[in-house]
N, C-alpha and C positions, 0 to 999 in steps of 0.2 A: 315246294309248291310255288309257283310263278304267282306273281303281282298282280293282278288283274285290276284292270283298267277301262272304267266305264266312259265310254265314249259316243259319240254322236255325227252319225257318216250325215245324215241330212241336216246340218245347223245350219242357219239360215246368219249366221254370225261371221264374220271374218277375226274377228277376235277369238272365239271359239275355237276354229277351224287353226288356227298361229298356236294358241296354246297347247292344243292336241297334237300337232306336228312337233310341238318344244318336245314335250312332253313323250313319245314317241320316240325321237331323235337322241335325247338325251339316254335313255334304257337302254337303246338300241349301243348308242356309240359305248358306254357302262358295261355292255355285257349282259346286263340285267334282266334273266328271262322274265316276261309280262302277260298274260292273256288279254288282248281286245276284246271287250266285251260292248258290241254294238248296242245301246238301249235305242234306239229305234227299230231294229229287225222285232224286237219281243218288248213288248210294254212287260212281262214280269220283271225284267232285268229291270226295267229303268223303275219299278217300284223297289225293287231289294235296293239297288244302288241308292236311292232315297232313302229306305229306311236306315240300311248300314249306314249314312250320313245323320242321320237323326232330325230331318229335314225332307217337310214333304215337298217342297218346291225346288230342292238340290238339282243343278245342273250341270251336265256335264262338261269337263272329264273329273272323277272323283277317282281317288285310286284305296284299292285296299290288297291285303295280305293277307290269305283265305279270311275267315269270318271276322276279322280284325281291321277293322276302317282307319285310314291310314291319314286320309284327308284329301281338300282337294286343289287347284293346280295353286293358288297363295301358299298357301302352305308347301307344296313340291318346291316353286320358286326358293323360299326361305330357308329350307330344309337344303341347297344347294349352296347359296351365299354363306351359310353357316358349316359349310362341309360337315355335313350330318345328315345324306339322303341316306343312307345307310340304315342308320338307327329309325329316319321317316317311315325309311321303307320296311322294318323290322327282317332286316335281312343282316 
């Protein structure tokens, strides 16, 4: 099952927008299959991406490992410099 990654095509953020492209680039370059999962095309997504986060105010990009919340971009960050996105990523 691919990683799936709750993300946001309309943030109004450039911070945001840099993290999501990390975040993206990094699986990509990894090999690491991922599903994008737009939480702006469908508000249920961006409410499951919340809940899976345990956090009703969680923003995007949050990553999980089917129904397994994995964390979000701090924690990816961390989870790199630690060489342990692996274990992050429960893959």
């Amino acid at each position: 099952m691919p990683v799936k990654v709750f993300y946001s095509s309309a943030s109004g953020s450039m911070e945001t927008k840099k993290r999501q492209e990390r975040l993206f680039s990094v699986l990509t370059s990894k090999n690491i299959p991922f599903e994008p999962v737009d939480i702006c095309q469908n508000l249920e997504e961006r409410d499951l991406m919340r809940e899976k986060a345990g956090n009703s105010a969680a923003l995007a990009p949050q990553i999980c490992n089917g129904d397994v919340y994995c964390g979000d971009f701090v924690a990816f960050e961390e989870a790199i410099e630690m060489g342990q996105l692996e274990k992050f990523l429960r893959i």
